[in-house]
N, C-alpha and C positions, 0 to 999 in steps of 0.2 A: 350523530353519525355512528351506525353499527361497525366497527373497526373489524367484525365478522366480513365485513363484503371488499370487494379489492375497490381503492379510494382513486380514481384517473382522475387524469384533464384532460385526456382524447379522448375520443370516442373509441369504443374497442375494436371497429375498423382500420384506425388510422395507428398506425406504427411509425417511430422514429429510426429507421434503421439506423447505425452506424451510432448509437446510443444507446446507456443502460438504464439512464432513470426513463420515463415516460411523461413527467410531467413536475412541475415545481410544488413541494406542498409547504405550506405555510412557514416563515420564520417565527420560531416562539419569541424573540426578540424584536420583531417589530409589532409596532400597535396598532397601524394603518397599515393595509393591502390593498390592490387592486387585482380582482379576479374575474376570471369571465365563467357564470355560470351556465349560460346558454350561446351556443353557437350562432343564437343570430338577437342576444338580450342588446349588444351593442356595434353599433352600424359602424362607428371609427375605427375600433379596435385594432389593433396593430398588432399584430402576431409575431414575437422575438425572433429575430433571423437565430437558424442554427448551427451557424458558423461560430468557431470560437474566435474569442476576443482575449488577448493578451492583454493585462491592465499593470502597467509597471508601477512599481510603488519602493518607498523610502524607508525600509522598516525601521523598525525602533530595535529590534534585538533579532539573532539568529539561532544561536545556541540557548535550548529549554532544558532542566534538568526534568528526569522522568522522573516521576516518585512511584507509578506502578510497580511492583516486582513479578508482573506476567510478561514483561514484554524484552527479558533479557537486555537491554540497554543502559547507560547510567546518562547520557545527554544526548538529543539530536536536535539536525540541522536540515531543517525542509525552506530550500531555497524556492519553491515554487508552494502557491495555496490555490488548493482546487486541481481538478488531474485530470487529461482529455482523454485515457483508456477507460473511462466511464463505468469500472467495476462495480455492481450493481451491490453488489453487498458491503462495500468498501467502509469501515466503520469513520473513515475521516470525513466524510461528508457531512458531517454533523459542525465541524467546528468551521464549516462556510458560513455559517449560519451568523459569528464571529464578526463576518465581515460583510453584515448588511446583506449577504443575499441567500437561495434556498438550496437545500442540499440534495434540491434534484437533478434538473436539465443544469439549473445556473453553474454546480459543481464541476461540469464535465467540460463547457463552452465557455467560462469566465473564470480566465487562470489568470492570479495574481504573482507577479513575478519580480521578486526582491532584486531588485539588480543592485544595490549597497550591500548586498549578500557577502560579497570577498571580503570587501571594507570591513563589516562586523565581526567576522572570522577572526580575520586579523587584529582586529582590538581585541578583540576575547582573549587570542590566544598570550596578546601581549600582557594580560594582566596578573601580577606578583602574587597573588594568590591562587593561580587555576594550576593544582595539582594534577599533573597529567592520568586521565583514563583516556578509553579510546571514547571518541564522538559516533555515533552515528546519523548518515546519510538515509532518509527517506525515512525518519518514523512516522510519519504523515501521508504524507503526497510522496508520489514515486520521483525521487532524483532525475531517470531518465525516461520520463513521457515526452512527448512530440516537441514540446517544449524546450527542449534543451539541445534539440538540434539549432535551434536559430538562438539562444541568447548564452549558450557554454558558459551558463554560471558556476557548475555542478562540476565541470573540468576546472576553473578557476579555482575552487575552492579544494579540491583534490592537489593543485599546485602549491596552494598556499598549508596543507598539510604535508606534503614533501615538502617543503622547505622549513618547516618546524619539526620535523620528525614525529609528527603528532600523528596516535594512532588512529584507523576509520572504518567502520566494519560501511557496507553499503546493501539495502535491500531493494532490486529491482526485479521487472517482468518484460524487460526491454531490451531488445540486441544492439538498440544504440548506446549499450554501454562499451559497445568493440572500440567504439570511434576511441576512448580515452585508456587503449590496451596499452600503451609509453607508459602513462602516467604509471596504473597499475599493474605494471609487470617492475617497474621501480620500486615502490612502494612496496612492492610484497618481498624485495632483494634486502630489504630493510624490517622485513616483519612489520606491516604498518598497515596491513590492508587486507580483507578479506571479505567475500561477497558471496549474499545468498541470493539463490532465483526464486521466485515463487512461482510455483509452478502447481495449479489446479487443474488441469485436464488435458487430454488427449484424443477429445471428442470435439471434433472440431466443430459440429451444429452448437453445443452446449455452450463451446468457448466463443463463437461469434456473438450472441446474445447475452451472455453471461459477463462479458469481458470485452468489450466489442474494438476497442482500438489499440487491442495488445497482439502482441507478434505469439506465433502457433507455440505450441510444446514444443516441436521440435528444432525451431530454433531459438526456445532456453536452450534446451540441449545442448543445440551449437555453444553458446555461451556458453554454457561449464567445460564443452570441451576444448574450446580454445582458448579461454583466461587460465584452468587449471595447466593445459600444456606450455603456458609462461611462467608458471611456477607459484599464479594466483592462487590463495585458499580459496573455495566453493565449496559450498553447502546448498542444501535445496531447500524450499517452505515451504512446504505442503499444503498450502494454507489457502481459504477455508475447508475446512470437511463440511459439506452439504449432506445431511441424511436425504436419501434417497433421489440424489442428483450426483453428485461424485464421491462419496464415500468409498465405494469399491472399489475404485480407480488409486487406492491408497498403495499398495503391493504394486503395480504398474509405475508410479509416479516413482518412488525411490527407487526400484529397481534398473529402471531408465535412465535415472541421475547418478546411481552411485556408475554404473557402465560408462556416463558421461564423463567423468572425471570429481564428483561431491565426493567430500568426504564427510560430512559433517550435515545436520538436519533439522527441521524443527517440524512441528504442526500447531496450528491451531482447529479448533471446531467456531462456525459460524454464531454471531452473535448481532443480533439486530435492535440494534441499539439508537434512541432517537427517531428523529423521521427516517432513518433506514429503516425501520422495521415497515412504513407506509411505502413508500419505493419497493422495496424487495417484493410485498404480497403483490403490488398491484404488477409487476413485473413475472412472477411467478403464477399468477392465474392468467396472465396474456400469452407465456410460452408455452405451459406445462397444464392444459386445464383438465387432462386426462389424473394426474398423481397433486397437486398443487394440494388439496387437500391434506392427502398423506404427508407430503413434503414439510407443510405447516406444521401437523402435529407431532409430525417428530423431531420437530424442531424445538417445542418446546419440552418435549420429552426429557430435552440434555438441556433444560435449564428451570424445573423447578413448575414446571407447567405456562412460565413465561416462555419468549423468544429473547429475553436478552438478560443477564446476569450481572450484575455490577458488584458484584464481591469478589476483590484477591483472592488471586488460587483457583476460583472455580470460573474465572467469566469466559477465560480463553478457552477454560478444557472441557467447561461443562461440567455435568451430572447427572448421574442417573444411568439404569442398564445401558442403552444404548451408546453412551458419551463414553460409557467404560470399556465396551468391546471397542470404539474405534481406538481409545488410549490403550488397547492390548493388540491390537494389529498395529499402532504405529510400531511401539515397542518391539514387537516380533519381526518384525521386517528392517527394521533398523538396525537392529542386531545383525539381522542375518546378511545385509546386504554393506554390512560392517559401517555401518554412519555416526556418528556419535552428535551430542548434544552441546559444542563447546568448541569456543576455537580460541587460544589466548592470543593475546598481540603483544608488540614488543612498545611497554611504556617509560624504558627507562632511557632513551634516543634523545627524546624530546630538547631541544633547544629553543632557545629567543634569536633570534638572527642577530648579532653583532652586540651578545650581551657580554659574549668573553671579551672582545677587543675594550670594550667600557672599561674593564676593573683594570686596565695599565691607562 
């Protein structure tokens, strides 16, 4: 297969709206598939409804330490696997792959949903060795995709950090994080809590397609500006930079968030990594077949003549001229729009619920 030509399962007439992959491609951990090569090779064939399917499940652990040192974090806590705002570039798709299924359509419509989520929390937190740092919500899957309207695990577990004084940073793209403004406008009266938006565009064609079952830029916005007016830390994530898709849109994005109420910021530059990088082209020559080429090669421009980097230090920022002007415009604007890179939280709160009553 030429990895030159964009790789579908539909025909390039047929489009999934209200979807970012286009089709399932292969799991490198399974040794059997069943795939349909031709539209009419098999008469039974069953075509996956595109509805999503909630799959509840029992996990074995909740809390992962990170060992990356790109991704600013020291533990997180992704109460859901798999994510139905179907980010097409989203680098967790890969680790669907994990759980038997592929990290295209199946990522977006078969969400696995920890509901022992509290339960693990709560053991974690109880045990005599866990030195308090702060956790982080969503290093994975978004904490509040669609999902957490109907099973409030993600509120649960936010409870069950107030009540340990245990610190939580949270990264969403979702307005349903309003529903849990109690929880954290507490949380933050206590230094325990602080939240960034990611916020990639303000082109709302780009963000339908690109992002398809996430709420507009402008209401992140709202979100910064009504968590920050309860006394929540916000910060914005710039995150992905797309050369020649929303690069430019970089000065616009912070400027808008720090006005929002952010104070604080990060970016990353895109990285296509695993079967994302199959998903993404075939997605970017379906929307974009005027620049889709250009797009590609300056893609790999900021990583070495690949599209995806897997070395510390450089996989999130890239390299090369190109990776370097966007890391000198974020910097420029950052400054200027006074953001900073850091937000501390307060880890010295921390308790066990009724470990003082214990020692009498």
């Amino acid at each position: 297969m030429d990895e030159e030509e964009p790789i579908t399962g539909t025909s390039p007439d047929q489009y999934l709206h209200g979807r970012g992959a286009q089709f399932d491609p292969p799991n490198r951990f399974l040794k059997q598939e069943k795939s349909r090569e031709h539209l009419e090779s098999i008469d039974d064939w069953i075509q996956p409804l595109p509805a999503t399917t909630y799959l509840e499940e029992n996990a074995r652990g909740l809390v992962n330490k990170v060992e990356s040192p790109d991704v600013g974090m020291w533990y997180s806590m992704n109460p859901y696997q798999g994510c139905e705002h179907g980010c097409i570039y989203c680098y967790a798709r890969n680790s669907h792959e994990y759980w038997g299924y592929s990290a295209g359509l199946d990522f977006e419509r078969k969400i696995i949903v920890k509901k022992n989520a509290p339960l693990l929390l709560r053991k974690f937190l109880l045990q005599p060795k866990w030195v308090c740092v702060p956790l982080s919500l969503s290093g994975n899957t978004d904490c509040y995709q669609p999902a957490e309207k109907k099973f409030r695990i993600t509120r649960q577990l936010l409870e069950i950090c107030l009540e340990f004084r245990q610190p939580v940073g949270i990264i969403t793209k979702n307005a349903g994080i309003l529903r849990d403004r109690d929880l954290l406008e507490e949380l933050a009266r206590r230094d325990l809590v602080c939240v960034m938006v990611s916020t990639t565009s303000f082109n709302e064609e780009l963000r339908r397609v690109m992002e398809p079952r996430t709420t507009t830029a402008q209401q992140r916005i709202r979100v910064m500006r009504e968590l920050s007016a309860i006394g929540v830390p916000v910060g914005v994530m710039a995150a992905p930079m797309i050369p020649g898709l929303n690069d430019h849109e970089m000065s616009h994005i912070l400027r808008t968030a720090a006005a929002g109420g952010a104070t604080f910021s990060g970016y990353t530059l895109v990285r296509l990594n695993g079967a994302v990088k199959l998903i993404f082209r075939d997605w970017l020559f379906r929307n974009f077949p005027d620049r889709a080429e250009k797009v590609w090669h300056l893609i790999e421009s900021c990583h070495g003549g690949k599209v995806n980097d897997n070395e510390f230090g450089k996989r999130m920022r890239g390299s090369g001229s190109f990776a370097d002007l966007i890391h000198s415009q974020y910097q420029l604007y950052a400054k200027k729009y006074g953001l900073t890179e850091a937000f501390h939280l307060n880890t010295k709160s921390f308790c066990r619920p009724g470990q003082q009553g214990s020692l009498f």
